[in-house]
C-alpha positions in Angstrom: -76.5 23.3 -73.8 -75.2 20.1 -72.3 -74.6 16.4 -74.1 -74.9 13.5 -72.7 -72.8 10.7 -73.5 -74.4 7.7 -75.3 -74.6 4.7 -73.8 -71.8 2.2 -74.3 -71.5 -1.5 -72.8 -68.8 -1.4 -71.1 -67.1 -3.4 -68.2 -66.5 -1.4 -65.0 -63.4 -2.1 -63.9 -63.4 -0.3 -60.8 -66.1 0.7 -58.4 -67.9 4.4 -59.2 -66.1 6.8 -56.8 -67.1 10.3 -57.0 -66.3 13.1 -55.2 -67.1 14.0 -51.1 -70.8 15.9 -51.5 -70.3 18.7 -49.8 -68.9 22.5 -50.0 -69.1 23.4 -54.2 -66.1 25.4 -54.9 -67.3 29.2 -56.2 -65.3 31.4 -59.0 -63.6 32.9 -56.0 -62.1 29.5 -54.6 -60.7 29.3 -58.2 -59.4 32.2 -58.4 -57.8 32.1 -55.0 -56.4 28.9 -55.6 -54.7 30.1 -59.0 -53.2 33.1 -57.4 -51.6 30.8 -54.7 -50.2 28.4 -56.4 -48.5 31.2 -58.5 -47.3 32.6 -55.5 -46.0 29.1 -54.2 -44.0 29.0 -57.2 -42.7 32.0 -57.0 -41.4 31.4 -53.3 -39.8 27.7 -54.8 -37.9 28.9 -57.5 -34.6 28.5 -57.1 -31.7 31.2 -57.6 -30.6 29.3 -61.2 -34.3 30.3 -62.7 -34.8 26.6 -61.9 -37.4 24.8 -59.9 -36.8 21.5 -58.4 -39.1 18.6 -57.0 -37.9 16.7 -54.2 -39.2 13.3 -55.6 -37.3 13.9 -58.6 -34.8 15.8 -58.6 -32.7 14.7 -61.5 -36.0 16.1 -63.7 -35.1 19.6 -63.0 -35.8 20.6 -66.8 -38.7 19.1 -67.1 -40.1 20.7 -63.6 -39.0 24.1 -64.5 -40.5 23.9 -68.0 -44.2 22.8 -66.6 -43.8 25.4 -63.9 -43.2 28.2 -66.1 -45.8 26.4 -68.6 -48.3 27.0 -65.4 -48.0 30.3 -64.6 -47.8 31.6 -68.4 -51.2 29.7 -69.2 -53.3 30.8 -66.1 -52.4 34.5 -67.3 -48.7 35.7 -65.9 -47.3 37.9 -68.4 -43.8 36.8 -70.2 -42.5 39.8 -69.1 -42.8 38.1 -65.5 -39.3 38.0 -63.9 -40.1 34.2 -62.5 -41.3 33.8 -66.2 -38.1 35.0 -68.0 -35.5 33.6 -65.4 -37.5 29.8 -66.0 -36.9 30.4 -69.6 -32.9 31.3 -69.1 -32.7 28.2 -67.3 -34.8 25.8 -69.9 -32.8 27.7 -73.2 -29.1 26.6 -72.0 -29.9 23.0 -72.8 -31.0 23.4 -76.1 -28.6 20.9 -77.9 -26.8 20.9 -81.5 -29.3 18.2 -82.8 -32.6 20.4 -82.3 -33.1 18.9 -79.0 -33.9 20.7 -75.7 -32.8 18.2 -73.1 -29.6 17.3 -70.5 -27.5 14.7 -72.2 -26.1 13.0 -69.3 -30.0 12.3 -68.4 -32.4 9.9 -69.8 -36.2 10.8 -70.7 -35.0 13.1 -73.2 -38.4 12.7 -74.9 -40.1 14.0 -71.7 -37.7 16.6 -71.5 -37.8 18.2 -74.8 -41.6 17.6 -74.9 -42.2 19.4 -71.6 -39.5 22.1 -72.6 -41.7 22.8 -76.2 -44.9 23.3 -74.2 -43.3 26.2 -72.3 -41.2 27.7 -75.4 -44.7 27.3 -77.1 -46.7 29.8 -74.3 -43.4 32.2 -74.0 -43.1 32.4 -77.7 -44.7 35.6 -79.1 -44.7 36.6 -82.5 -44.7 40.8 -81.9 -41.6 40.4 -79.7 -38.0 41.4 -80.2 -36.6 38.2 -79.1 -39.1 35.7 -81.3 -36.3 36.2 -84.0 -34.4 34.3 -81.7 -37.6 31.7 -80.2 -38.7 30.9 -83.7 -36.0 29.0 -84.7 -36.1 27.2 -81.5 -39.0 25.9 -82.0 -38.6 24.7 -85.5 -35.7 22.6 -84.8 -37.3 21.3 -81.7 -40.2 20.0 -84.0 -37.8 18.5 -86.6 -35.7 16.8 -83.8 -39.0 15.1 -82.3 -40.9 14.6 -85.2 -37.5 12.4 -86.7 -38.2 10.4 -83.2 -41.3 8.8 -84.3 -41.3 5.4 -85.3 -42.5 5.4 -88.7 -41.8 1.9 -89.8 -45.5 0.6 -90.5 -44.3 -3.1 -89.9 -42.6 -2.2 -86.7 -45.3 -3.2 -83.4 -44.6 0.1 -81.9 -45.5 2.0 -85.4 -46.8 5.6 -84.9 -45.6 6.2 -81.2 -42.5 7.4 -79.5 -40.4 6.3 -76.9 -37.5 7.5 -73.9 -34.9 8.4 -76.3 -36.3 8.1 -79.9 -35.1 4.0 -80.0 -37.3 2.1 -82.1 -38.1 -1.0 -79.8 -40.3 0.9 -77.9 -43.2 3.0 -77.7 -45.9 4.0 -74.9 -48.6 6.5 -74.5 -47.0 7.6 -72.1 -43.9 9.1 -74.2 -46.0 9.4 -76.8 -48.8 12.0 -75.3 -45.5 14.4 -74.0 -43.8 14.4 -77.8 -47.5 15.2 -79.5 -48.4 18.3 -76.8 -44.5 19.6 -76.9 -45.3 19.6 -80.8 -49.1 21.0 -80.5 -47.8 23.7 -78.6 -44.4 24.1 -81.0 -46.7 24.1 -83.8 -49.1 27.1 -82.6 -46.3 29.1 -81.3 -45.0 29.4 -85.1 -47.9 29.7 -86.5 -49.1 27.0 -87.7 -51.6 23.9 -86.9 -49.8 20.2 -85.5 -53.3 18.8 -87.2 -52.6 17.7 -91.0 -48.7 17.1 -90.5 -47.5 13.9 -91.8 -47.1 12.5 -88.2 -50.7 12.4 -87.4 -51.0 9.5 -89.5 -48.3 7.4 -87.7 -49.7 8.4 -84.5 -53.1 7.7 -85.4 -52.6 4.0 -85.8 -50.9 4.3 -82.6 -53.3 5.3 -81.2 -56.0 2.9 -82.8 -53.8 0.1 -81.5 -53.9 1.7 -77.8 -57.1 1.8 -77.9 -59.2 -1.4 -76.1 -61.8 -1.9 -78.3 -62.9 -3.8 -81.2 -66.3 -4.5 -82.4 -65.9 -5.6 -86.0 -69.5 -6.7 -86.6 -70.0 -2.5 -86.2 -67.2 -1.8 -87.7 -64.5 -1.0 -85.2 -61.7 -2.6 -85.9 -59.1 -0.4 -85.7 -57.2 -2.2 -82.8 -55.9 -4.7 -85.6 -52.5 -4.9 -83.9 -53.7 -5.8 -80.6 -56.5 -8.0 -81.4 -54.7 -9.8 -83.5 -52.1 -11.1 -81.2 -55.0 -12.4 -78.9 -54.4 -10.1 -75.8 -57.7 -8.9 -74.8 -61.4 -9.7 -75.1 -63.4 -7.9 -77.9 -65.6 -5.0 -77.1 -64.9 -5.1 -73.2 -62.9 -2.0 -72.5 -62.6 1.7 -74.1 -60.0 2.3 -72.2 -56.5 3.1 -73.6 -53.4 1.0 -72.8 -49.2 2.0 -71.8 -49.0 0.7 -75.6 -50.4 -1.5 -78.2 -51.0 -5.5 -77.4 -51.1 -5.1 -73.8 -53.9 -6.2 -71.3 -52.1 -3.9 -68.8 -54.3 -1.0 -68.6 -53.2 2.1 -66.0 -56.8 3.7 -67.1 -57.0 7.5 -66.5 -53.6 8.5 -67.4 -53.0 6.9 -70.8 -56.9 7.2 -71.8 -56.3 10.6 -70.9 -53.3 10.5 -73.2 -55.0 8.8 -75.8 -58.0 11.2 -75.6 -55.4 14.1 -75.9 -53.9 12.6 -79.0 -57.0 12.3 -80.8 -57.6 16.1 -79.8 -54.3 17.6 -80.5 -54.5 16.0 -84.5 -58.1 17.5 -85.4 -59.5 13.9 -84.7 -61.9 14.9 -81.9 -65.0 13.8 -83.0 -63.3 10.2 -84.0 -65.4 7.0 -83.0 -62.7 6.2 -80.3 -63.3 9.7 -78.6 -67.3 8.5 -77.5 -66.3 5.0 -76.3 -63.5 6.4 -74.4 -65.6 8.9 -72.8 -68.3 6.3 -72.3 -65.7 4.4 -70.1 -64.3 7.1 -68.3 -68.0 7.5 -67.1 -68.5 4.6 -66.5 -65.0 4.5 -64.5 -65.6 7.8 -62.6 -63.2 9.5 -60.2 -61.1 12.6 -59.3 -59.6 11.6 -56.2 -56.1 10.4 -55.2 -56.7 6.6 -54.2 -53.7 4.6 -55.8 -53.8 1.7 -57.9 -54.2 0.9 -61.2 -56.8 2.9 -62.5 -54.5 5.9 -62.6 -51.3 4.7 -63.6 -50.9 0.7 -62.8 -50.1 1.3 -59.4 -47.2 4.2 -59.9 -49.7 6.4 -58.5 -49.5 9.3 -60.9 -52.5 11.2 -59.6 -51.7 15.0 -60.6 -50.2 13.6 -64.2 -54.0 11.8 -64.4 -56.0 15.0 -63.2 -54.1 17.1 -66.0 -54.3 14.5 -68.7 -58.0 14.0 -68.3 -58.7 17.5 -68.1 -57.2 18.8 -71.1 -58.4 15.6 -73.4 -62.4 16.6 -71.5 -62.3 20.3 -72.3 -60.9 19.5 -76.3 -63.7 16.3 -76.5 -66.7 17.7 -74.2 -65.7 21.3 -73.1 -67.9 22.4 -70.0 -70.7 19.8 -71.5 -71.3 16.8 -68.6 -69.6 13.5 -69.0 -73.1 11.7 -68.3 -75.0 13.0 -65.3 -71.2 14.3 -64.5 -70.7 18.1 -64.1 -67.3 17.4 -64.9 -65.4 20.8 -64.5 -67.3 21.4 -61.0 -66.2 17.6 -60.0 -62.5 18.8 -60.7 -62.6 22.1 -59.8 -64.1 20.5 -55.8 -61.9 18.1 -55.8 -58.4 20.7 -56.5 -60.0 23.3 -54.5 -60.6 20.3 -51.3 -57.1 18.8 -51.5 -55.0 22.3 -51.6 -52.7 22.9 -48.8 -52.1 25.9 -47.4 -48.3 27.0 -47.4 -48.3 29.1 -44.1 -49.7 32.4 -43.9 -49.2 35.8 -46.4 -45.8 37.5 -45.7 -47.7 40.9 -45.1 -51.5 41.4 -44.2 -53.1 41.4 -47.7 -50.8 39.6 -49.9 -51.5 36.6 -51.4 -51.7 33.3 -49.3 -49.6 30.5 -51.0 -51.2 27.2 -51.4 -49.7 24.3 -53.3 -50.7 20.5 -54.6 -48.4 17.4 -52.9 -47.6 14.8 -55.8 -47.4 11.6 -54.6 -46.1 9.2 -57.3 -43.3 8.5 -59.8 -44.6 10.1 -62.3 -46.3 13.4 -60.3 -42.3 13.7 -58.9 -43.7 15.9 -56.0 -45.1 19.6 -55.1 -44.0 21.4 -58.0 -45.2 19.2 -60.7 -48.2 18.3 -58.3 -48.9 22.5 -58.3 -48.0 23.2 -61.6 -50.3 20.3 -63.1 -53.5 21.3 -61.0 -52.8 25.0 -62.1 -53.1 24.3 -65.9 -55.6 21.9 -65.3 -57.8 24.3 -63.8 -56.8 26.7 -66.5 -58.1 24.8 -69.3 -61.2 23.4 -67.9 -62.4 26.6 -65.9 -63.9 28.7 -68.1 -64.0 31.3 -66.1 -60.1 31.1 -65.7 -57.7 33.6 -67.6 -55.8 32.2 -69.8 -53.7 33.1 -72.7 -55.9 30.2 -74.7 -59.2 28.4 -74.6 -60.5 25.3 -76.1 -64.0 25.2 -77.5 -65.3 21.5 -78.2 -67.7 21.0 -80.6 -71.3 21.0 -79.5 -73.3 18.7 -80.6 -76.5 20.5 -80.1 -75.9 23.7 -81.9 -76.0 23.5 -86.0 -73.2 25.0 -87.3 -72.2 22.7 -90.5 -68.7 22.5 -90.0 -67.8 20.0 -87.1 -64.8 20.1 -84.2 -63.2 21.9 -81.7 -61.8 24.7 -82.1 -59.1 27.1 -80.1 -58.7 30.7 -79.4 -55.7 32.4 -78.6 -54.4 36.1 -77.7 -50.7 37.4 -76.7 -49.5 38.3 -73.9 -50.5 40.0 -71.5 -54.1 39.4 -72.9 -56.2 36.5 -71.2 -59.1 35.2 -72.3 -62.4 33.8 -70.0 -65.5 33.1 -69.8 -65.5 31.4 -73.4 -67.9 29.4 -74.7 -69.6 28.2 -78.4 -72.9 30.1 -79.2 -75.6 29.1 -81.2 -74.9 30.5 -84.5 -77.8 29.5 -86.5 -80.3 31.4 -84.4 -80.7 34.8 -86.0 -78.6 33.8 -88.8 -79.9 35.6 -92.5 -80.5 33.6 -95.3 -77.6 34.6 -96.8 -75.2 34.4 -94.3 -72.9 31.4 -93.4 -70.7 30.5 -90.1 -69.5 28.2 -90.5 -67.8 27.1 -87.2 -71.0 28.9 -85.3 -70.1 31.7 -83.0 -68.5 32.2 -79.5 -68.8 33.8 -76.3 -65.3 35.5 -75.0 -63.6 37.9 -72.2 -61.0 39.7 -73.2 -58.7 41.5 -70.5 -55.2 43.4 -70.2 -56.0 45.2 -73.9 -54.6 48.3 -75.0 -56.4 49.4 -78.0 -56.2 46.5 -80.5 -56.0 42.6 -80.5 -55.5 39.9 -82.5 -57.8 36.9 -81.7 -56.6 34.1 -83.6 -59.3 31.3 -84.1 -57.9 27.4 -85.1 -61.1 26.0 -86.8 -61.5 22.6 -87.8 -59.4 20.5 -91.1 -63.3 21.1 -92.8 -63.3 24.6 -92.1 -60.5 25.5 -95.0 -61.3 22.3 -97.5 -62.5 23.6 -100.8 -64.4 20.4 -101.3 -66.6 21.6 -98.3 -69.2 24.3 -99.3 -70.0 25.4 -96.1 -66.1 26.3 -95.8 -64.2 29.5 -96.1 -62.6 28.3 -99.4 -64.4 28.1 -102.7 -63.8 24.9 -104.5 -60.9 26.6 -107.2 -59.1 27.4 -103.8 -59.5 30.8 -103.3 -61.8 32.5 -100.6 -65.3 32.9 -100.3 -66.2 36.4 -101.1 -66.7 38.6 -98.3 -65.3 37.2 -94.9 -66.3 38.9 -92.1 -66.5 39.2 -88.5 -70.2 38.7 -87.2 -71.4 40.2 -83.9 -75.0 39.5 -83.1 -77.0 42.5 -82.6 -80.4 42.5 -81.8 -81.1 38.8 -82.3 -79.4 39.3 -86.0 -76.0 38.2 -86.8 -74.5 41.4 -89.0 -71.5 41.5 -90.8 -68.9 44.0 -90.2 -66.8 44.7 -92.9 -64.0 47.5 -90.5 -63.1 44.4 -88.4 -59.9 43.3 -90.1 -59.8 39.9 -90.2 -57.2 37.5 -91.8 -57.2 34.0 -93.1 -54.8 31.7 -93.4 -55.7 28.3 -95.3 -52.8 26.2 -95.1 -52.9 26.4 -91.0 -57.1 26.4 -90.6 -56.4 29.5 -88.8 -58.7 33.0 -88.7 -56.8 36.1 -87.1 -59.6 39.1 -86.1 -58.4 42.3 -84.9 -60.2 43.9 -82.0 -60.6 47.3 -81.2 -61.3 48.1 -77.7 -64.8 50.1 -77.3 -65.1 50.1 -81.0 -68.2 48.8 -82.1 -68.0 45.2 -81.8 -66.8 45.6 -78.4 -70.3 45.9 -75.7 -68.1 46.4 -72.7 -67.4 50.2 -72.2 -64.4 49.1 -69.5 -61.0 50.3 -70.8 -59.1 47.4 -71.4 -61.7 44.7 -71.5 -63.4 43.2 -74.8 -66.7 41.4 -74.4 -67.4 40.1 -78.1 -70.1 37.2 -79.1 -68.8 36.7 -82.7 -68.2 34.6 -85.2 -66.3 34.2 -88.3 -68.1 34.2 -91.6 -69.5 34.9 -95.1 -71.5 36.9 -96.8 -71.8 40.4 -95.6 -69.7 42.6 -97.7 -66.5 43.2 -95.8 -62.8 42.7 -96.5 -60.5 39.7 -96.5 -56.8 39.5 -96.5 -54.7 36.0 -97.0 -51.5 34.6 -95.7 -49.3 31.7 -96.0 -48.3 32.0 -92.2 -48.0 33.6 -88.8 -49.7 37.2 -88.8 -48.6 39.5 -86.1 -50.9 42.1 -84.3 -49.0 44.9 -85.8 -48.4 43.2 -89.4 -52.5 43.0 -89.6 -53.4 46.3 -88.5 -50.8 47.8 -90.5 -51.7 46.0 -93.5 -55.3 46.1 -93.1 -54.8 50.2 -92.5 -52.8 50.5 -95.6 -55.7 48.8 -97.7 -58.3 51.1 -96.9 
């Protein structure tokens, strides 16, 4: 079911441009597109494993690390030889200090950030070489988490800057170093929401923000407001950094949106008003100025902002009469450009996205950018991950997004949150409702792993997984919903870990919770949940395919 956003007064502060009506691009187009921007990608990668923009050349780390980020999260297997030679090229400037980055180069937070996000997707926990990735990623975290600038008297408090200085802080900076550490995070197992850093960045982000209403109760923008800069209650937008009137609009609301996301605060007051404006500020295309990026003209760094904060905040759900995702998907699909024609009859046709600003530093950003957009707002896109916002209409009791994520080779599509209250027993409790998924690329078994929501493992919640002493609820299960009933079914392993909010089911394929008789493919509406008799098993950390079967086999 779709949501509407409430209304929000708001000033407009640029006219309502939406996209040319015309020619609505189909699942094929999509797919299509996907498959040639790979293919451009391929062709542009360089002999060093690197690629290389030609508006910013010096950013060749950064570039390679969002062009292998694109191709691993629209489905290309790690085992891809573009894949692994990207990697060699990112992991020789992993530095003493934790650090990936070049030191004779500045924008070592966009570097390292950018760098995490593909580490993160390459990472995989039943590998040989994640003995070696693990570690990796642990000192990348510590290195930019010791970059934040904690000092709560400090203007900047909460955010980060170009080379962890403490003068300094913009979304910007701030929106690379949280999605290098989301994706760190998740690689190692565990969940970026609940660190001690979300709190800093929090009241960054509050301070970004450019609201304040206090006779409602807003006033989290105390930095800003305080100083005098703006006018109360006249823009939801979020600013380059805290006390400014100098608003870019889509990229750093995007950023600020993404934040929110990334920390478990998606349903914060902030996310509504924000969304409110962008609605009332509407636009995909590519017509500088400063609604995207106070005239830098970052278009492709706006369209992949907004649409991973839209899919965590509103998933395929409208942003007011909007049909969002179909919006996007027109606008990518109308602005490709063909790269020449296949090398031989049949192969794939290359297509790629032209950046245009600073900030987009040209084709392969521009590509890379519009492919992982695509991939996390299409939900018909496979992926190694999909976000699931909440949904306001359906009644599960525990509130959020919350994320699904397989290992390579294994994509995901055509995800979605189901109604889990409807043929739910008396007896029964899901707590995060159920979902809709695709599996493909299985051979026999799976791990889905599920990030649920902060409430979802808080033993003061009774509609969690936890009892309130800390331990589990009796009898987690996998659901599937048969016959209009949601059953229980206690031969599904599944495994919870509490300290991360994490859920990890194995799948059989064709065994019985699978209704798609295709070898290889798992079609599953399910749901985590209590109260049906089956088994349980706990961990303190990452759980591997193999290390859950094996241990799930051994218990029985």
């Amino acid at each position: 079911m779709k949501r509407l956003i409430a209304g929000i007064g708001i000033l407009c502060a640029v006219a309502l441009l939406l996209p040319s009506a015309g020619y609505a691009a189909t699942a094929q187009d999509v797919t299509d597109a996907i498959a040639g921007g790979q293919q451009w990608l391929r062709d542009h990668q360089n002999v060093d494993g690197s690629w290389q923009d030609s508006r910013n050349s010096s950013a060749r780390l950064a570039t390679t690390s969002f062009a292998v980020a694109a191709l691993l999260e629209t489905g290309v297997p790690r085992t891809d030889q573009a894949v692994i030679d990207g990697m060699d090229y990112i992991l020789q400037f992993v530095q003493p200090d934790g650090g990936i980055y070049v030191p004779s180069q500045y924008d070592t937070n966009y570097a390292c950030g950018s760098a995490m996000v593909a580490l993160g997707l390459y990472a995989d926990s039943t590998a040989p070489d994640y003995t070696f990735t693990k570690p990796i990623l642990q000192n990348a975290i510590a290195f930019t988490e010791a970059r934040q600038i904690t000092d709560t008297l400090n203007f900047y408090y909460g955010g980060w800057g170009y080379e962890g200085e403490q003068d300094w802080a913009d979304m910007s900076n701030t929106q690379f170093a949280v999605m290098g550490l989301w994706y760190a995070y998740r690689a190692i197992g565990q969940n970026a929401a609940g660190k001690a850093w979300n709190t800093h960045l929090l009241k960054y982000v509050q301070r970004c923000h450019g609201w304040s209403d206090p006779a409602n109760g807003q006033n989290w923008n105390d930095l800003a407001w305080a100083a005098g800069r703006n006018t109360l209650g006249t823009d939801g937008a979020f600013s380059y950094y805290p006390g400014t009137s100098f608003y870019p609009g889509g990229p750093q609301t995007a950023g600020g949106l993404w934040c929110l996301a990334m920390i478990g605060e998606d349903t914060n007051p902030m996310v509504n008003i924000a969304e409110a404006w962008f609605n009332a500020n509407y636009r995909w295309d590519a017509t500088p100025g400063s609604y995207y990026s106070g005239g830098l003209g970052a278009y492709y760094y706006f369209v992949f902002g907004m649409s991973k904060a839209l899919t965590a905040v509103l998933g395929d759900n409208p942003l007011g009469a909007h049909d969002w995702v179909q919006d996007l998907t027109d606008t990518m699909i109308d602005t490709k450009m063909i790269s020449g024609a296949p090398a031989n009859p049949g192969d794939i046709t290359p297509v790629h996205w032209t950046g245009t600003g600073s900030l987009d530093g040209g084709d392969v950003l521009g590509t890379s950018w519009v492919l992982m957009s695509l991939g996390f707002a299409d939900p018909a896109v496979q992926a190694k991950e999909k976000i699931l916002a909440d949904e306001p209409a359906f009644p599960y009791p525990v509130r959020g997004k919350i994320t699904l994520s397989v290992q390579s080779p294994v994509t995901i599509s055509n995800a979605g949150r189901v109604n889990g209250e409807a043929g739910q027993h008396i007896d029964v409790t899901l707590p995060v409702g159920g979902m809709d998924f695709l599996l493909k690329n299985v051979t026999n078994r799976v791990v889905l792993t599920i990030e649920v929501p902060p409430g979802a493992m808080n033993p003061a919640n009774p509609h969690s997984f936890v009892n309130a002493n800390g331990s589990l609820k009796k009898d987690i299960s996998w659901f599937k919903l048969q016959g209009g009933q949601w059953k229980g079914m206690p031969n599904v392993p599944v495994t919870v870990d509490k300290a991360n909010n994490r859920i990890m089911v194995t799948l059989t394929d064709n065994g019985p919770e699978d209704r798609d008789p295709t070898v290889g493919t798992i079609l599953d509406p399910g749901a985590p949940g209590f109260g049906a008799g089956g088994e349980t098993y706990e961990t303190d950390g990452f759980l591997d395919e193999w290390a859950c079967f094996i241990s799930t086999a051994a218990s029985k």
